[in-house]
NUNUZA-599917 format. One record per atom (N, C-alpha, C): y negated, z negated, x; residue number from 1; residue in one letter; atom name. Coordinates in nm, 2 decimals. Example, Ala and Ser with C-alpha at 12.3 -4.5 7.8 and 13.67 -1.06 7.14 Angstrom:
# NUNUZA-599917
north up east i aa at
0.57 -0.78 1.32 1 a N
0.45 -0.78 1.23 1 a CA
0.33 -0.78 1.32 1 a C
0.22 -0.71 1.28 2 s N
0.11 -0.71 1.37 2 s CA
0.00 -0.79 1.29 2 s C
This chain:
# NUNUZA-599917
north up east i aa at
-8.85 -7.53 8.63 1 x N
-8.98 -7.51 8.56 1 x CA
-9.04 -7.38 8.61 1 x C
-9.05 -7.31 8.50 2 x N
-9.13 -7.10 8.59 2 x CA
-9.26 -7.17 8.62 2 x C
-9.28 -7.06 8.70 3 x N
-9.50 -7.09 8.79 3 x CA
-9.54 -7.06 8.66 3 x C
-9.56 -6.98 8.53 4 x N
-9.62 -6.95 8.45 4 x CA
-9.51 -6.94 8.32 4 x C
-9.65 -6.94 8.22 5 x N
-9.58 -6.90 8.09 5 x CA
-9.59 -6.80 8.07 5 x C
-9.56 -6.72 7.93 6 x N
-9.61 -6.63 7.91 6 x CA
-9.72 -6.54 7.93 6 x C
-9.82 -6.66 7.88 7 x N
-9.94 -6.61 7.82 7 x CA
-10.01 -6.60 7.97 7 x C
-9.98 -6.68 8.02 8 x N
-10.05 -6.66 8.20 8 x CA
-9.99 -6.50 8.23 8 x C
-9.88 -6.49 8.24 9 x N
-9.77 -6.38 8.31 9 x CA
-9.90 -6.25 8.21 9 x C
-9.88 -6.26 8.09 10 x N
-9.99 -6.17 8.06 10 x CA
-10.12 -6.09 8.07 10 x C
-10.18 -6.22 8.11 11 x N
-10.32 -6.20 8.16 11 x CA
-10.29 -6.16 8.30 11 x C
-10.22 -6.19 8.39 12 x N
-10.22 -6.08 8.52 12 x CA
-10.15 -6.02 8.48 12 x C
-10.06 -5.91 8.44 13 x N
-10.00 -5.82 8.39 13 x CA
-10.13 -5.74 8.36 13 x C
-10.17 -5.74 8.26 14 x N
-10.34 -5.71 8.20 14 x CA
-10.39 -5.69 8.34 14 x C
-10.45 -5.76 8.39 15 x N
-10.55 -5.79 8.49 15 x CA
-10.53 -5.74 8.61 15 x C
-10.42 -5.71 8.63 16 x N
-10.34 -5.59 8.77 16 x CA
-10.36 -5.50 8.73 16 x C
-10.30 -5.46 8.64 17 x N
-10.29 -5.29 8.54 17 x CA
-10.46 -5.21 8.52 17 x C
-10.53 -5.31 8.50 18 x N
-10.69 -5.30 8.49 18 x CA
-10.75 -5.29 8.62 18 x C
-10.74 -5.41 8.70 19 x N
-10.80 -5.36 8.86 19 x CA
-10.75 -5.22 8.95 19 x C
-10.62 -5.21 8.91 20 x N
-10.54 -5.10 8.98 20 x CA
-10.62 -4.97 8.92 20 x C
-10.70 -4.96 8.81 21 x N
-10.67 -4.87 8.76 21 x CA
-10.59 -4.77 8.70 21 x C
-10.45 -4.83 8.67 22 x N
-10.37 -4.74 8.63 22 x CA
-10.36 -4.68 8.52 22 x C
-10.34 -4.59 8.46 23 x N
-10.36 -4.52 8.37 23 x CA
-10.23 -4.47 8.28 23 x C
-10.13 -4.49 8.34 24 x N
-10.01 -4.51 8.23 24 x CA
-10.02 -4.59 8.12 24 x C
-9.86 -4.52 8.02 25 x N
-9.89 -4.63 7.87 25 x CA
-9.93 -4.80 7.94 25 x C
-9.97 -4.85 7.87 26 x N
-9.93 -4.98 7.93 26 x CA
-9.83 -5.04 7.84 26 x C
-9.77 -5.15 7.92 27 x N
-9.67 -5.23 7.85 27 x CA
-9.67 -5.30 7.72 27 x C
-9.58 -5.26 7.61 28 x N
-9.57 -5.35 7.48 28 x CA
-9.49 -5.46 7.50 28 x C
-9.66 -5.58 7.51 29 x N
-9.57 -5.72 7.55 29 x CA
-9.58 -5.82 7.41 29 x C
-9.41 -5.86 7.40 30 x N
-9.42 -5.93 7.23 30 x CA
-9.40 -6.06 7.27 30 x C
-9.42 -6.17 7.19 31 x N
-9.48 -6.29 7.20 31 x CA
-9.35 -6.37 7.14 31 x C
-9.26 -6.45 7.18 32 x N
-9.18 -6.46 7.11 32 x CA
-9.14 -6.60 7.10 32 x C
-9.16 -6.66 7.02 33 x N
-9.21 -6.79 6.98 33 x CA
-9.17 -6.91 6.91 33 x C
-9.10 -7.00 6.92 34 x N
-9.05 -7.10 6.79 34 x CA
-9.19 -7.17 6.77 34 x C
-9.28 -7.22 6.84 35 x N
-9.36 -7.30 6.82 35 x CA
-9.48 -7.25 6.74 35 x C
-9.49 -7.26 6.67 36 x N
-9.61 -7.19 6.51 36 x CA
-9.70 -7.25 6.48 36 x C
-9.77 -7.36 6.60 37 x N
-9.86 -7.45 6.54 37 x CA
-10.03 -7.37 6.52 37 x C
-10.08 -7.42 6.47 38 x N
-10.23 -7.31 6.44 38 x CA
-10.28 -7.29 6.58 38 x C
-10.32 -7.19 6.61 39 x N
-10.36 -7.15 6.71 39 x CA
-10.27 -7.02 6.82 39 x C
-10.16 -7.09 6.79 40 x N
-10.08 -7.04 6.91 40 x CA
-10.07 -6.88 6.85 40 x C
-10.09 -6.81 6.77 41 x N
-10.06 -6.68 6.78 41 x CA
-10.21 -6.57 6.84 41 x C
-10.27 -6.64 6.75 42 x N
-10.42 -6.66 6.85 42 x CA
-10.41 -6.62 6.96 42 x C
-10.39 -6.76 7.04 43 x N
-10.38 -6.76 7.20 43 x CA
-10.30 -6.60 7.26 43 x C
-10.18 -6.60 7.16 44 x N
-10.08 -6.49 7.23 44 x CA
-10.22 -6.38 7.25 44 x C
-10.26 -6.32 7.12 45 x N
-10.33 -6.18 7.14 45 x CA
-10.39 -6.20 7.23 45 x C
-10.49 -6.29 7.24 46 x N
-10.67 -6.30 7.31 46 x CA
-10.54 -6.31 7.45 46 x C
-10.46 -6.31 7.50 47 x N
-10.39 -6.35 7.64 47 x CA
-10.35 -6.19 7.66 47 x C
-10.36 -6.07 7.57 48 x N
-10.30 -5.94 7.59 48 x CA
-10.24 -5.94 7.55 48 x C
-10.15 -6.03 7.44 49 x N
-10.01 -5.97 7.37 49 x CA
-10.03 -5.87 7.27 49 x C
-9.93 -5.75 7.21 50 x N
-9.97 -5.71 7.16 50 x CA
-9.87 -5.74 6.98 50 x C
-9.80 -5.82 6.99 51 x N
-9.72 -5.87 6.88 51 x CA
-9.69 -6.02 6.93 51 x C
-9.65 -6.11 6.80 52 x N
-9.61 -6.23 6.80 52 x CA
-9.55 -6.21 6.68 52 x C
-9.40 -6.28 6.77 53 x N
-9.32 -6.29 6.66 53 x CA
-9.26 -6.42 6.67 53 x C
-9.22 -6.48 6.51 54 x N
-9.14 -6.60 6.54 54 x CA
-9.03 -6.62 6.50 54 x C
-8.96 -6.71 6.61 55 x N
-8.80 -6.70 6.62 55 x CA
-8.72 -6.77 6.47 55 x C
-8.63 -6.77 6.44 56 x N
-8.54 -6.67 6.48 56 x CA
-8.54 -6.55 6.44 56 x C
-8.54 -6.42 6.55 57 x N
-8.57 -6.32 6.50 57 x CA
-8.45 -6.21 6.43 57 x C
-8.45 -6.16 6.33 58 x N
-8.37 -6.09 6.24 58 x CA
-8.35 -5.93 6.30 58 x C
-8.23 -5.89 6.20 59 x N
-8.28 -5.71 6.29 59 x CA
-8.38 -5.66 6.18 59 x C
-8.43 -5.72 6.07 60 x N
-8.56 -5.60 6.05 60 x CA
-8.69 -5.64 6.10 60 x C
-8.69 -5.79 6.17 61 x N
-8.76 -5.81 6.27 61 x CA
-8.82 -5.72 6.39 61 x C
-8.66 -5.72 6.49 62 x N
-8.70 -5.65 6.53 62 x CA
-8.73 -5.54 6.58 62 x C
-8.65 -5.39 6.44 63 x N
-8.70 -5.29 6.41 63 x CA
-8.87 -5.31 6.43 63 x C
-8.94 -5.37 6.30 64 x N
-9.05 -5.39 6.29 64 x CA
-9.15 -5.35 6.46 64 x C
-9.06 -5.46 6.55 65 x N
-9.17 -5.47 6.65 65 x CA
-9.13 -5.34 6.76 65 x C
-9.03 -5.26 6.73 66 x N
-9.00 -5.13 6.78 66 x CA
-9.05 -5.03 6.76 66 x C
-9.08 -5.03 6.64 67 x N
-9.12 -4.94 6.56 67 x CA
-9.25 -4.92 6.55 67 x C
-9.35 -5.07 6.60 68 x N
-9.49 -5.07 6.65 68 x CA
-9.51 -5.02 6.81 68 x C
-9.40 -5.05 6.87 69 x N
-9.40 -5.04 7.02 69 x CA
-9.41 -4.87 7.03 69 x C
């Protein structure tokens, strides 16, 4: 079992990057998901993600999220 999920791993990810002050790009973190139930993509953003995608993912998929990155 990981100490966190995603969406936790996020918000410190975020929340390091912010207290550090760093000022590099920051990380394009995508959200990658079988589970689709209402809410959950929601959750991804408001956690720092900046894409959610759901599996199974295709290649114009994920051109798509390359190509946002």
């Amino acid at each position: 079992m990981p100490l966190c999920n995603g969406l936790k791993a996020t918000v410190m990810i975020r929340r390091f990057l912010a207290e550090q002050a760093i000022t590099m790009k920051q990380p394009y973190i995508v959200c990658l998901s079988s589970f689709t139930a209402d809410g959950t993509r929601k959750k991804a953003i408001e956690a720092g993600m900046d894409y959610f995608q759901v599996k199974p993912i295709f290649k114009s998929g994920l051109q798509t999220i390359l190509i946002k990155a």
